[in-house]
Structures are given as structure tokens and as C-alpha cells.
KEGU-823318 format. One record per residue (C-alpha): residue number from 0; x, y, z. Coordinates in nm, 2 decimals. Layout:
<node><num>NUM</num><east>X</east><north>Y</north><up>Z</up></node>
...
This chain:
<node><num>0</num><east>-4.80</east><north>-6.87</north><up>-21.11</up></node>
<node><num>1</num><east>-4.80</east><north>-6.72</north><up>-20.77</up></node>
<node><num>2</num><east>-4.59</east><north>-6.42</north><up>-20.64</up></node>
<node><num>3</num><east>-4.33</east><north>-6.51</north><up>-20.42</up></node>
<node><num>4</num><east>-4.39</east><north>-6.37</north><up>-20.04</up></node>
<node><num>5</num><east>-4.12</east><north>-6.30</north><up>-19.85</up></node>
<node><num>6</num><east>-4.12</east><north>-6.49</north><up>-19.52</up></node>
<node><num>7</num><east>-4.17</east><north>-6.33</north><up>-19.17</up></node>
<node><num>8</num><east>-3.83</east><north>-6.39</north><up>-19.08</up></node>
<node><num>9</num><east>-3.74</east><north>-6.23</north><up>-19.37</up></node>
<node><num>10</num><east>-3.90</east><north>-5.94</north><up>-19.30</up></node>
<node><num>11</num><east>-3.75</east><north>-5.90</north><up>-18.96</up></node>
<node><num>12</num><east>-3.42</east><north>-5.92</north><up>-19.08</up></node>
<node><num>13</num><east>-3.37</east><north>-5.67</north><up>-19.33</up></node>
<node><num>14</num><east>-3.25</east><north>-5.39</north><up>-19.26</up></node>
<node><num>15</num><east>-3.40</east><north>-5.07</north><up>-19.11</up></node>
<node><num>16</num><east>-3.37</east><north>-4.73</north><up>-19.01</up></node>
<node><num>17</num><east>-3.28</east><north>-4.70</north><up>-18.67</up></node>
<node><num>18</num><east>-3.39</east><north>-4.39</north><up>-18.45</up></node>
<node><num>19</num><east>-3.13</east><north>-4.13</north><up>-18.29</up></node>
<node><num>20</num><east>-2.81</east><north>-4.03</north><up>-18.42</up></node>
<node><num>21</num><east>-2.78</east><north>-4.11</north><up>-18.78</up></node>
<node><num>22</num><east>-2.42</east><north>-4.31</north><up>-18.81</up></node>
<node><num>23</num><east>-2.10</east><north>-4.18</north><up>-19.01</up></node>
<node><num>24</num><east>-1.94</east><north>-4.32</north><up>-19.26</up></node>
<node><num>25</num><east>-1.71</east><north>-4.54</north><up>-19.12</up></node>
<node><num>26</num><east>-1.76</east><north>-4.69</north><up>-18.68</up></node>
<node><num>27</num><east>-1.60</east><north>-4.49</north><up>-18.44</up></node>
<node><num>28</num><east>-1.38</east><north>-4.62</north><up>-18.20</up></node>
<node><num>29</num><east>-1.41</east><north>-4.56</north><up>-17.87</up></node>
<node><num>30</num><east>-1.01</east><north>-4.45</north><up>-17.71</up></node>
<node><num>31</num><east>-1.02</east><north>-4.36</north><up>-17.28</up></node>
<node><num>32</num><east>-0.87</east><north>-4.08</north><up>-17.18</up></node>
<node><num>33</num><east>-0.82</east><north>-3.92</north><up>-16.87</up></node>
<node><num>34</num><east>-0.95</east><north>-3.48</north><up>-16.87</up></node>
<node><num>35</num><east>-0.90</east><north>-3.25</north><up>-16.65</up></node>
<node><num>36</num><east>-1.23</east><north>-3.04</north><up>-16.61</up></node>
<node><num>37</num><east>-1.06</east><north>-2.77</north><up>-16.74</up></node>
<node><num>38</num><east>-1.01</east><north>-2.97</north><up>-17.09</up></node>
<node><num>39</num><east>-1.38</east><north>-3.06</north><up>-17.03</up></node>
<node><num>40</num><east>-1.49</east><north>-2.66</north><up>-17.08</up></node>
<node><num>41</num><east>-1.23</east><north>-2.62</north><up>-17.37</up></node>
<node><num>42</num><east>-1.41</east><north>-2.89</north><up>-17.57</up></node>
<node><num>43</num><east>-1.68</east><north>-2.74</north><up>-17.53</up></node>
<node><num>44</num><east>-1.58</east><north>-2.38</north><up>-17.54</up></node>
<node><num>45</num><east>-1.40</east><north>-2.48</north><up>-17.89</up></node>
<node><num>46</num><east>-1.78</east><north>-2.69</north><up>-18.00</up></node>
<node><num>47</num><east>-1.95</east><north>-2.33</north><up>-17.96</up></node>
<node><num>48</num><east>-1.69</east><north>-2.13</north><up>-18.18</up></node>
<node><num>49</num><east>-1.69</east><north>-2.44</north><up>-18.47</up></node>
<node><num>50</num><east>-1.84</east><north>-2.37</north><up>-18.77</up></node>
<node><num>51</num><east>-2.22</east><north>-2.46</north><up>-18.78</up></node>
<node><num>52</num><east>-2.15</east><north>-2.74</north><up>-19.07</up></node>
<node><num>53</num><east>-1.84</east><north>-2.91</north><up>-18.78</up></node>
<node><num>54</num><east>-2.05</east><north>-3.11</north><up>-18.48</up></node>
<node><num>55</num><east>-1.84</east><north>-3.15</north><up>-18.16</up></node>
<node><num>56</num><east>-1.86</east><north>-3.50</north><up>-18.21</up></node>
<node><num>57</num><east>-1.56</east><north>-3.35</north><up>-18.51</up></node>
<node><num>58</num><east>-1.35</east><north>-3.22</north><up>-18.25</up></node>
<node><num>59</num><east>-1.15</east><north>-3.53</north><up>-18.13</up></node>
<node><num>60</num><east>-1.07</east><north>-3.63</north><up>-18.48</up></node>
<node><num>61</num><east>-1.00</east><north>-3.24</north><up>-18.61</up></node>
<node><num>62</num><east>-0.73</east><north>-3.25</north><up>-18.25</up></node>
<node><num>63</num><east>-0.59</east><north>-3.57</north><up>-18.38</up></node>
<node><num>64</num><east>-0.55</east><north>-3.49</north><up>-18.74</up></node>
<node><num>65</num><east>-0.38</east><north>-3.16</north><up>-18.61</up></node>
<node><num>66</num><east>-0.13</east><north>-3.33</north><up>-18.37</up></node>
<node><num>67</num><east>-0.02</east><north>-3.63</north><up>-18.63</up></node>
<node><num>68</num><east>0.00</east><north>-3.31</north><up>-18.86</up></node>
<node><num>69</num><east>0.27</east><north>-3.11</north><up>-18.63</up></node>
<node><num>70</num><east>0.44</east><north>-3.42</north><up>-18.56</up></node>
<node><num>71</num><east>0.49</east><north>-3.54</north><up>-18.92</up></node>
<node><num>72</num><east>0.62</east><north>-3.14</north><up>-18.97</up></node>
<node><num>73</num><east>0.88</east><north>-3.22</north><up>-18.64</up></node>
<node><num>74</num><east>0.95</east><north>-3.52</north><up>-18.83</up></node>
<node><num>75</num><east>1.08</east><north>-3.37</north><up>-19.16</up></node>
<node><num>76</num><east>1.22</east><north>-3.07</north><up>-19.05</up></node>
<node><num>77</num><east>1.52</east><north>-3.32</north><up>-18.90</up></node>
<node><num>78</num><east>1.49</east><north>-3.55</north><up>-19.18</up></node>
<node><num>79</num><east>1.84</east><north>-3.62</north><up>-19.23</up></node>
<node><num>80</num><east>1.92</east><north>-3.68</north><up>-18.89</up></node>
<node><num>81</num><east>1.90</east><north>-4.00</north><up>-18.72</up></node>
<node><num>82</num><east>1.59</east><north>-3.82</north><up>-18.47</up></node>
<node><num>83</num><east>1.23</east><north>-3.80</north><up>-18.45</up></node>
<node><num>84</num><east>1.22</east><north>-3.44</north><up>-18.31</up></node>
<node><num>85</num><east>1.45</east><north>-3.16</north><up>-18.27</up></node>
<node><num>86</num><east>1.75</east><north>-3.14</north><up>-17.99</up></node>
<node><num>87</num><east>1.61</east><north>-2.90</north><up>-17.79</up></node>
<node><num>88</num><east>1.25</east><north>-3.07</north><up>-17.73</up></node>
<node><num>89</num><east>1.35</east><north>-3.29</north><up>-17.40</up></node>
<node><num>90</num><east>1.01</east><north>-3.35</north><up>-17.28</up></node>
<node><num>91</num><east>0.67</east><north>-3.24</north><up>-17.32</up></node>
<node><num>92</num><east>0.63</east><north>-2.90</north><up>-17.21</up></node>
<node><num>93</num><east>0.94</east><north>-2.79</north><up>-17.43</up></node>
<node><num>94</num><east>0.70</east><north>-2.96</north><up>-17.74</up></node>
<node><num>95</num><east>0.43</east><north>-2.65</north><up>-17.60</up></node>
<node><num>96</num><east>0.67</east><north>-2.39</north><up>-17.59</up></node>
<node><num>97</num><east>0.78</east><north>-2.48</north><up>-17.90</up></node>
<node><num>98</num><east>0.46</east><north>-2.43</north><up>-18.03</up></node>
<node><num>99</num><east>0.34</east><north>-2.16</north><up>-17.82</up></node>
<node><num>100</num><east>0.10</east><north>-2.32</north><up>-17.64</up></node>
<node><num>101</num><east>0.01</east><north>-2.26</north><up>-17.27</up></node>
<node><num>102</num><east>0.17</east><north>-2.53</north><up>-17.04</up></node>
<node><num>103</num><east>-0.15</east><north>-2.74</north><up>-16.88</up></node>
<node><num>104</num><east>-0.21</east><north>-2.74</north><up>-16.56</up></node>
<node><num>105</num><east>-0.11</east><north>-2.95</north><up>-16.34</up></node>
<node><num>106</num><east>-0.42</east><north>-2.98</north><up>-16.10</up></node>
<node><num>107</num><east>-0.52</east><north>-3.37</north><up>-15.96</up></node>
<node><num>108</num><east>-0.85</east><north>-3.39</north><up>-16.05</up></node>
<node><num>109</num><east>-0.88</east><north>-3.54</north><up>-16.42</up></node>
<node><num>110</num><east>-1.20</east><north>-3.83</north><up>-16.48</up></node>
<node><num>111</num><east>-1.15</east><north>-4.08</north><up>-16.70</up></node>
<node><num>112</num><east>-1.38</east><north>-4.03</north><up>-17.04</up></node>
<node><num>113</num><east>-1.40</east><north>-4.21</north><up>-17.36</up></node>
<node><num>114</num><east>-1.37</east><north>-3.99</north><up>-17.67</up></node>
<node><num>115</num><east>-1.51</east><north>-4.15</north><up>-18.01</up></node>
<node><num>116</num><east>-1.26</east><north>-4.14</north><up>-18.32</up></node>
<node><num>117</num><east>-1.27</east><north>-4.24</north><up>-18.69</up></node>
<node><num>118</num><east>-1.04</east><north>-4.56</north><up>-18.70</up></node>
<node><num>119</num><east>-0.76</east><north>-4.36</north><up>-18.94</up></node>
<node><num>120</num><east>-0.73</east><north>-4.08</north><up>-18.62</up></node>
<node><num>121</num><east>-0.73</east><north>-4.38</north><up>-18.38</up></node>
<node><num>122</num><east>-0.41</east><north>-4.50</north><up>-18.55</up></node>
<node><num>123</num><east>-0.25</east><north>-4.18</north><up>-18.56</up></node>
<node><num>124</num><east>-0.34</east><north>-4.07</north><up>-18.21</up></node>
<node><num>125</num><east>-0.17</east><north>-4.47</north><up>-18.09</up></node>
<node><num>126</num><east>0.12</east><north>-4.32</north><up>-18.29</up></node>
<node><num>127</num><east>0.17</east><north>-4.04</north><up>-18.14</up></node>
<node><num>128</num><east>0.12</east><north>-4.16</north><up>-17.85</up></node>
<node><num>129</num><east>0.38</east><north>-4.44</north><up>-17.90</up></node>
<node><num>130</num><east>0.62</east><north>-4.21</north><up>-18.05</up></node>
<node><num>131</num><east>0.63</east><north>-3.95</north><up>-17.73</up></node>
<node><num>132</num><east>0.60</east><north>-4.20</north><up>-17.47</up></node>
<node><num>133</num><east>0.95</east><north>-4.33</north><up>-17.58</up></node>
<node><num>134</num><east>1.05</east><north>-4.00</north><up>-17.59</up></node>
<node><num>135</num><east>0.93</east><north>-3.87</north><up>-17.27</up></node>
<node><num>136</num><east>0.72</east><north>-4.12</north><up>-17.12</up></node>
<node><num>137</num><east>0.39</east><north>-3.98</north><up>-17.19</up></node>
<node><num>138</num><east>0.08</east><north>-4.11</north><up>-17.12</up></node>
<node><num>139</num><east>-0.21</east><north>-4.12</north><up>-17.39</up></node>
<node><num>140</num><east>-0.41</east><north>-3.88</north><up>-17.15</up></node>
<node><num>141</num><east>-0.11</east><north>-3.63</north><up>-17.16</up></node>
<node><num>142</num><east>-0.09</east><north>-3.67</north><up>-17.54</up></node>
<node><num>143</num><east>-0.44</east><north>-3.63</north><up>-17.62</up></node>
<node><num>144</num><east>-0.45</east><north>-3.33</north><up>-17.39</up></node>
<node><num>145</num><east>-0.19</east><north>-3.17</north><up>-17.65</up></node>
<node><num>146</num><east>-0.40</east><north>-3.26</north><up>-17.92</up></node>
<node><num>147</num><east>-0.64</east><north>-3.05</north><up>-17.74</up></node>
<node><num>148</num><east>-0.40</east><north>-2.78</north><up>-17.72</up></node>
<node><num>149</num><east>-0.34</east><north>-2.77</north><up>-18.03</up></node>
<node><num>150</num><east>-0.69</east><north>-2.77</north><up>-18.18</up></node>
<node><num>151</num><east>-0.77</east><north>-2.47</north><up>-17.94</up></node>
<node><num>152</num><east>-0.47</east><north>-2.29</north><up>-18.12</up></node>
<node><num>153</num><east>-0.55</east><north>-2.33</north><up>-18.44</up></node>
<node><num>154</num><east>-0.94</east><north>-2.29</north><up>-18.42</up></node>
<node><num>155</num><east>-0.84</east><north>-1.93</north><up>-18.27</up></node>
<node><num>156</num><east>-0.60</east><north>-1.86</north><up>-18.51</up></node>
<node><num>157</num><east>-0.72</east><north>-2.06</north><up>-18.83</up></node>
<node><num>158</num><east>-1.09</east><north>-2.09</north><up>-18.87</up></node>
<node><num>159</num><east>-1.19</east><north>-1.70</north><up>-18.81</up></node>
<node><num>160</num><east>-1.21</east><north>-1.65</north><up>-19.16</up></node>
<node><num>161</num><east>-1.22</east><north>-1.97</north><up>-19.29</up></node>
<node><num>162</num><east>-1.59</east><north>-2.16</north><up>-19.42</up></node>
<node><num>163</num><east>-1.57</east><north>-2.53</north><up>-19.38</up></node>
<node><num>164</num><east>-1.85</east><north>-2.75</north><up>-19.49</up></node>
<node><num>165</num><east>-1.68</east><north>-3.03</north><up>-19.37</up></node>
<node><num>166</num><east>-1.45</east><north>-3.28</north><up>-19.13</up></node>
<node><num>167</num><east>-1.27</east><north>-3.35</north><up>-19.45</up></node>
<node><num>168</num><east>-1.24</east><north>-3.00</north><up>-19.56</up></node>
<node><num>169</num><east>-1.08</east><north>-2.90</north><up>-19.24</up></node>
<node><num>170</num><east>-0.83</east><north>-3.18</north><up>-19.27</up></node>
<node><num>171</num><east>-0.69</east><north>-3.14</north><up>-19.65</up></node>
<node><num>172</num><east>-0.66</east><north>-2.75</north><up>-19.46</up></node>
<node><num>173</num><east>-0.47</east><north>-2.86</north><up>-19.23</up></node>
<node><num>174</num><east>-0.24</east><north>-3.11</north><up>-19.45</up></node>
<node><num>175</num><east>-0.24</east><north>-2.76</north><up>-19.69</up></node>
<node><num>176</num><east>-0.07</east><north>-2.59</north><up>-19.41</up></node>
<node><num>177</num><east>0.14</east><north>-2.81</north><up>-19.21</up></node>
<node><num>178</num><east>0.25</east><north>-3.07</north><up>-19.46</up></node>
């Protein structure tokens, strides 16, 4: 009996490593926001002080995790009320004072720029965003900018002393702490 051959088409159609970036677990999404180049030099300001096992390709899902995190906190704290947030949150830069954040500025020069997230963080970020434009009328722009905000915050405050060896380390931390 003869060995079988595989075909040439065969051949060309399995599978095979491809060259540059080597892909995640799950496909990204790709969500368009619009940054101010100020927001520009924080993400990368905040991709130099991550920890050298965090890529800043992390960043936009670590600033999502973080704000559907706070939000879900703002959530239960008036639990048995019939609200979403507190009374005294009545637009978007109380939510930063409330969480001692500085206010962004307002300058008019932002550039539209896609920013890659896991399809979980791309859910939660359309939540939030959903849940504060009828709030305040937010745009996903503004919200992701708090996000931002947020992320800067905590990778101050949080990940001095902290070792993280991974995305998903840094998010059961965060659910540790906020939730």
C-alpha cells in the first residue's frame, strides 16, 4: 500500500505561524476615540511606569476594567435607591472630584484614534458609556478619557509596590479592591 500525500492545496491551507506580533487570546476590538495630546503623553507616560510583565497594548483594557470597577462600586453604594449614582454627582466633573481626579482640560485639539480592547472591556466600556451619556450626555471620548483618569490614579497610587505578572492579575486586584 502507498502513503497517502497530502495535496498541494492542502499544504497551503493549514495553518501557519504568522510573523510580527504574536495574537492574544481572544481578537481585539478596535473602539474610536477622540484624545487630546495631552492623554496621548499620559498613555504613554503610564506604558513606561507599568510593570515589565504589562505591555501598553494592557493599558486600555486595565483603564476599562478600572472604570466599570468604580462604577459598579457607585452602583452599590445606593443600592436601595431607585439611582445609578449618588445625588450629588450632576455631571461629569463632579464624578472627578468625587474621586479626586484632576478635571481634564478643556483644550480643542483632540485626534480621533482607535484603541484595541478585549471584547469583555469593549462591553463594559459601551456600558459605561451608555450609562453616563443618559446621565450627563457624555460622549465615549469623554468617558474613555476618565478611564484614563482613572488608570493614571491608581497606577500611582496602586502598583508602587505591587508585582503583577499579568493583565489578569491586575484585574482580580482591582475587583479585590473595588468590588
Amino acid at each position: 500500500m502507498s502513503e497517502h500525500k497530502p495535496s498541494t492545496i492542502a499544504a497551503l491551507l493549514e495553518d501557519k505561524p504568522k510573523r510580527g506580533r504574536p495574537r492574544r487570546k481572544v481578537s481585539r476590538r478596535n473602539v474610536y476615540v477622540a484624545l487630546s495630546p495631552e492623554q496621548k503623553n499620559e498613555v504613554k507616560m503610564l506604558a513606561k511606569d507599568l510593570p515589565e510583565s504589562l505591555a501598553r497594548a494592557d493599558i486600555p483594557d486595565m483603564a476599562v476594567d478600572l472604570l466599570a470597577a468604580r462604577l459598579e462600586l457607585l452602583r452599590r453604594a445606593v443600592a436601595d435607591r431607585d439611582r445609578e449614582i449618588p445625588e450629588g454627582v450632576t455631571d461629569l466633573d463632579s464624578l472627578y472630584l468625587l474621586w479626586d481626579l484632576p478635571l481634564p482640560e478643556e483644550d480643542g485639539e483632540i485626534k480621533w484614534t482607535s484603541v484595541r480592547l478585549a471584547p469583555q472591556q469593549a462591553i463594559e466600556l459601551g456600558r459605561a458609556h451608555g450609562t453616563l451619556k443618559a446621565l450627563f450626555g457624555v460622549n465615549r471620548s469623554q468617558v474613555f478619557g476618565l478611564s484614563l483618569a482613572l488608570l493614571s490614579q491608581f497606577i500611582r497610587e496602586e502598583m508602587v509596590d505591587r508585582r503583577y505578572n499579568s493583565i489578569e492579575d491586575v484585574h482580580s486586584w482591582i475587583t479585590r479592591i473595588y468590588l
